[in-house]
C-alpha positions in Angstrom: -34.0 -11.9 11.4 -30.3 -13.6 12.2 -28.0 -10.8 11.5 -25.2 -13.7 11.5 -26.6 -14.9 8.2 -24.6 -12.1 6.7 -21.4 -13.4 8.2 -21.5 -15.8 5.6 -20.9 -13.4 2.8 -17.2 -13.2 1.5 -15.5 -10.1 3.0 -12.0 -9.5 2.9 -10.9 -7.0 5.2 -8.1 -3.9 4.4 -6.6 -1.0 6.0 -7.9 2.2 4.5 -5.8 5.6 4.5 -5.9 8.7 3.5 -4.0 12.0 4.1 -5.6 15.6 4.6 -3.1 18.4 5.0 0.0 16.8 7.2 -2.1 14.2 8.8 -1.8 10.7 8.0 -4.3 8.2 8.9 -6.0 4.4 8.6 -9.0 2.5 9.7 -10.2 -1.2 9.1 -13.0 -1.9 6.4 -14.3 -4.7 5.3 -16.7 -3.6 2.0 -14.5 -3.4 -1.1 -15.1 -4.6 -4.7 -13.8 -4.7 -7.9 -17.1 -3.0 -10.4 -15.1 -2.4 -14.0 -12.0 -2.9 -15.0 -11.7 -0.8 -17.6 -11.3 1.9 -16.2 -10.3 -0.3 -13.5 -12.9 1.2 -10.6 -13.4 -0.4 -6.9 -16.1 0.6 -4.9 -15.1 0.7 -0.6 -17.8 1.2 2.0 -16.6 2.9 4.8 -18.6 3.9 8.3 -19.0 7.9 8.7 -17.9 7.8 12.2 -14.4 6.9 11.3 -12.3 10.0 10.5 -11.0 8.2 7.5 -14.2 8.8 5.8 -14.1 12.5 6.8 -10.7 12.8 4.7 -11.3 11.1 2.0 -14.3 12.9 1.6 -12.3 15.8 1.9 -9.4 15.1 -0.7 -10.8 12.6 -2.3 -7.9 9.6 -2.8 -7.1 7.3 -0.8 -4.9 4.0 -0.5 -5.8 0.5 0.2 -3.9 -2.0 2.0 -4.9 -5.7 1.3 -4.4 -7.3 4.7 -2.8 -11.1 4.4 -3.8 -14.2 7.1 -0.9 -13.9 9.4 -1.6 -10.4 10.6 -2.0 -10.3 14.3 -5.2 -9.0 16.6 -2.9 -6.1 17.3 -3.3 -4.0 13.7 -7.2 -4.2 14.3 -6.5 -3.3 17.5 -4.7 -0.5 16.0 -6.5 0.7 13.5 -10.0 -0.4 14.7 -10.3 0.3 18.0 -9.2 4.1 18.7 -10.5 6.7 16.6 -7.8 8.8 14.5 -9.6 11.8 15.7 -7.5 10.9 19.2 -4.2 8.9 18.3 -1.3 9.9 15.8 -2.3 6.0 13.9 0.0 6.0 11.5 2.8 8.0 13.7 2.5 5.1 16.2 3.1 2.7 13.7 6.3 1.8 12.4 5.6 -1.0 9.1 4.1 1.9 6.9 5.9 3.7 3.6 4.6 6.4 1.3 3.5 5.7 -1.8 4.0 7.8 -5.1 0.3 9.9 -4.6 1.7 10.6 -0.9 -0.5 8.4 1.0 0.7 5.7 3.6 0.0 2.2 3.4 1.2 -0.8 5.2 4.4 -2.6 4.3 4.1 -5.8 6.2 1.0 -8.4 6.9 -0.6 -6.8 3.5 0.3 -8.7 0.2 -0.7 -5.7 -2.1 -2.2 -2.1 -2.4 -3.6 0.1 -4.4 -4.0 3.7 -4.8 -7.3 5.6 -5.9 -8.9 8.5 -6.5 -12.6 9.0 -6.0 -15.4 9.6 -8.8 -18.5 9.9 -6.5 -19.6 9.5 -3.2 -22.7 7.5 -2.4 -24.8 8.3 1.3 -25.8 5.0 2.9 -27.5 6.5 5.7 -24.6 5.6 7.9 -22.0 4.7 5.7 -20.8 6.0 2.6 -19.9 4.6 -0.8 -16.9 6.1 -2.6 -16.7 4.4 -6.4 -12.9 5.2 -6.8 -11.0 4.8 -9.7 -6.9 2.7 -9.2 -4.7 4.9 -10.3 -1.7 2.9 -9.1 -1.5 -1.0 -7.9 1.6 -2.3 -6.3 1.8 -6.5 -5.3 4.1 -6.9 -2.1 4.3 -10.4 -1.4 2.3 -13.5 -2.5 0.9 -14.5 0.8 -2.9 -15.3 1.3 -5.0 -12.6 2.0 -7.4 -13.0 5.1 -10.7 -13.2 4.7 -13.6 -12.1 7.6 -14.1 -15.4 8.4 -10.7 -16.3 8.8 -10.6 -13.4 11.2 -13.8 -14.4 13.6 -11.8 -18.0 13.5 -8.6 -17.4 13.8 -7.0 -14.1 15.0 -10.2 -12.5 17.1 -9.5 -13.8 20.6 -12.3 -16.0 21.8 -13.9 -14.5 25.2 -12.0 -15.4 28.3 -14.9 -17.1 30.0 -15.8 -14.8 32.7 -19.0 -14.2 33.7 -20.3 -10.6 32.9 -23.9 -9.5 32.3 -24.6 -6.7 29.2 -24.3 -7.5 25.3 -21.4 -8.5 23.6 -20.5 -7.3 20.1 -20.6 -10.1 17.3 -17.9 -7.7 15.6 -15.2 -6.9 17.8 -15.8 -8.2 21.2 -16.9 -5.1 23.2 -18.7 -5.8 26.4 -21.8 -2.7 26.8 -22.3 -3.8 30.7 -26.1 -3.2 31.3 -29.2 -5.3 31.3 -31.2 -3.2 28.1 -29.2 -2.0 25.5 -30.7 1.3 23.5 -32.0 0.6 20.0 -29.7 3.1 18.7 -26.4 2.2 20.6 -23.5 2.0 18.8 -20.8 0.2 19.6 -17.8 2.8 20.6 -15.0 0.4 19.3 -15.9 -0.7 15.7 -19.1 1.6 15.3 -21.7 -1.3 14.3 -25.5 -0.7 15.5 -26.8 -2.9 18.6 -28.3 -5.5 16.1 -25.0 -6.3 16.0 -24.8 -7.3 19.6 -26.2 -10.6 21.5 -27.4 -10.8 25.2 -24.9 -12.2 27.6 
């Protein structure tokens, strides 16, 4: 099967944040869609591995920041590639406010947001489901959002060129340095499975 055939399906891609108790914090997804509008309900897959998930499945809200095309490699550096479990995200980053439900969300490189609360969580093996409803929606500038595809184009840095032998991640550029990669490896940056990853 070629896994990049699924590339070709029209992701946007978000910071996600939630708030449990006094900690704050955000990772990157790229699963969210509209399902009704009235009640206006979105539905946001998010990896179990990321300690978002772990909060929002404990308080069950969670805010949504729409990511726009000029935002730089360095916010999915930030909130992609260390684990909130580790690093202070949102305490380390200064273009963030507080909505009205208490929840963070980015104020720059995001063009709108939205606040929810979830109705039900659905187990994906290893991701989750949450169908959430909006409670609040907030538009913050009228720039393009970015799309995943825009992203493998245009803001992922392309290798550098130098030779190294292992598998690469199609997803976020991780190098796993070895000449047989285990059928269950994960990639310990952006989480995805080793289909995922292509022989170099």
């Amino acid at each position: 099967m070629d896994q990049k055939a699924l590339y070709n399906i029209g992701y946007g891609l978000y910071v996600l944040t939630a708030k449990d108790g006094e900690k704050n914090n955000g990772c990157i997804v790229n699963t969210v869609m509209q399902v009704t509008s009235d009640p206006l309900v979105i539905a946001v897959g998010v990896n179990k591995q990321n300690y978002t998930h772990d909060m929002i499945v404990n308080t069950k809200e969670f805010n949504l920041s729409i990511l726009t095309k000029d935002v730089p490699f360095a916010v999915f550096q930030h909130f992609g590639f260390q684990s909130g479990r580790t690093v202070e995200k949102l305490a380390e980053y200064e273009h963030h406010s507080i909505g009205e439900n208490g929840l963070a969300y980015l104020s720059r490189y995001t063009n709108a947001y939205l606040s929810c609360r979830v109705m039900e969580v659905m187990d994906f093996g290893s991701h989750s489901l949450f169908k959430a409803e909006v409670k609040d929606a907030r538009t913050l500038s009228q720039d393009d959002s970015v799309t995943y595809a825009y992203y493998q184009k245009q803001i992922k840095p392309k290798p550098s060129g130098d030779k190294k032998s292992g598998w690469l991640c199609n997803i976020c550029g991780f190098v796993y340095e070895g000449e047989t990669l285990p059928p269950d490896y994960n990639c310990p940056i952006c989480k995805h499975g080793a289909s995922d990853f292509s022989k170099i």
